[in-house]
C-alpha positions, 0 to 999 in steps of 0.5 A: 500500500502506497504510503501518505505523503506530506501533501495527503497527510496536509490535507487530512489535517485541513479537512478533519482538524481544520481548526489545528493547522498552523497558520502557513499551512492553512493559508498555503490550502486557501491559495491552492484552493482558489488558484487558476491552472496557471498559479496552481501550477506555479504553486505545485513547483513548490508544493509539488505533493499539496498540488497533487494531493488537491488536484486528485482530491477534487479531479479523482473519484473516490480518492478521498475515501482510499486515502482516509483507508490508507491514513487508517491502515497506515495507523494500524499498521503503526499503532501510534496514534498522532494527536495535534495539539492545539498549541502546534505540534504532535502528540505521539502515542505508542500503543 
C-alpha cells in the first residue's frame, strides 16, 4: 500500500482538524484552493505533493475515501496514534 505523503497527510489535517493547522499551512490550502491552472501550477513547483494531493482530491473519484483507508491502515499498521495539539505540534502515542 502506497504510503501518505506530506501533501495527503496536509490535507487530512485541513479537512478533519481544520481548526489545528498552523497558520502557513492553512493559508498555503486557501491559495491552492482558489488558484487558476496557471498559479496552481506555479504553486505545485513548490508544493509539488499539496498540488497533487488537491488536484486528485477534487479531479479523482473516490480518492478521498482510499486515502482516509490508507491514513487508517497506515495507523494500524503503526499503532501510534498522532494527536495535534492545539498549541502546534504532535502528540505521539505508542500503543
Amino acid at each position: 500500500m502506497k504510503k501518505i505523503n506530506t501533501g495527503e497527510r496536509s490535507l487530512i489535517q485541513r479537512h478533519i482538524h481544520r481548526d489545528n493547522q498552523g497558520g502557513f499551512e492553512r493559508k498555503l490550502w486557501e491559495l491552492i484552493e482558489v488558484a487558476d491552472s496557471t498559479n496552481l501550477d506555479r504553486l505545485a513547483e513548490g508544493f509539488p505533493e499539496h498540488v497533487a494531493a488537491y488536484r486528485a482530491y477534487s479531479n479523482t473519484s473516490g480518492w478521498w475515501h482510499e486515502l482516509l483507508a490508507r491514513a487508517d491502515a497506515e495507523y494500524r499498521a503503526s499503532k501510534t496514534l498522532l494527536i495535534p495539539m492545539k498549541w502546534g505540534g504532535v502528540l505521539k502515542v505508542h500503543n
